[in-house]
N, C-alpha and C positions, 0 to 999 in steps of 0.2 A: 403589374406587380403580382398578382393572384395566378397569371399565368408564370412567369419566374416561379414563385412558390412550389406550385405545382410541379413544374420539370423536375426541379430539386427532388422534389417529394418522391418523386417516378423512380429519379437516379439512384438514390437512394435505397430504395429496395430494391430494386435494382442489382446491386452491388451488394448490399448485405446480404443476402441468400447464397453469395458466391465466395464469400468468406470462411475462411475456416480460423480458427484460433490456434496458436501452437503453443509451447510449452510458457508459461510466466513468470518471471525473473522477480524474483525478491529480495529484499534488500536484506542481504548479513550484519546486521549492525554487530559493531566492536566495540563501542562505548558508549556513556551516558555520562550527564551531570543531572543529578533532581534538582528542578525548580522551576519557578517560573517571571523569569523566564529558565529553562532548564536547554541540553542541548542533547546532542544525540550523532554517531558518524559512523557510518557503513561503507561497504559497497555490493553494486548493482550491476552482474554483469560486466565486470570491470572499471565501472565508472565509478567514482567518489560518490558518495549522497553525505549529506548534510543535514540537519534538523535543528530548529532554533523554535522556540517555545515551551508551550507546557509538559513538564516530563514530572509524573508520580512516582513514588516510591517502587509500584508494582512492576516499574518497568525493567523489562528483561536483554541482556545484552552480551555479547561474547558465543552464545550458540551454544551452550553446555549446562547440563541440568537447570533446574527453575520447570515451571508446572507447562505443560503442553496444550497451551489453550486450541489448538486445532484438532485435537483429539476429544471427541467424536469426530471427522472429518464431513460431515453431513450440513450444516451450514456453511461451508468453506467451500467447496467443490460446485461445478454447474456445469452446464453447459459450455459456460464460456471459461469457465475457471478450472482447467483439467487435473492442476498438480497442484501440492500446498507446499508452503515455505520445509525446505529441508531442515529445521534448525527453530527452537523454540522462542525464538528472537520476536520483541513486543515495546513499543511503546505504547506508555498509558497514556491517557488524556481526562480529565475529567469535564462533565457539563457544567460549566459555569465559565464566567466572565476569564478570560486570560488576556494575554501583552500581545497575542497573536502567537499564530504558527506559520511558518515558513521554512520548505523542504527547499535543498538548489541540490541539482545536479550540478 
């Protein structure tokens, strides 16, 4: 077993040094319902997304005026994270107890 681990382990970096990351697809959300449970529906690159759970007041949707939480862009951006969402689009969450969250492509 310690040897399996290990190969992984090798392969692993291995392959991640030879990776590059390319541009990152964010979800355009188009609407919202507040509550909780609350709901939420974009899309991804073409694909539908979906959001079922906690949704706050503060949440932002439709991609048109409301506050630009990415701007400063300096927590957002990395290495691995080259581009930020085109579109001021935000669902809130808060820390405490909820009905669950659940995203479906």
């Amino acid at each position: 077993m310690k040897f399996k681990a290990l190969l992984l382990s090798a392969a692993s970096l291995a392959v991640g040094s030879s990776l590059s990351i390319g541009q990152i697809m964010w979800t355009d959300w188009s609407s919202h319902t507040i509550g909780n449970p609350g709901s939420a529906s974009g899309v991804m690159g073409g694909v539908g997304v979906s959001y079922l759970g906690e949704v706050l007041s503060q949440t932002q949707t439709g991609g048109v005026g409301g506050t630009n939480y990415y701007n400063p862009p300096a927590p957002y951006l990395s290495a691995t994270i080259p581009n930020l969402p085109s579109h001021n689009d935000i669902i809130t969450l808060a820390q405490g107890p909820s009905t669950g969250n659940v995203l479906t492509l």
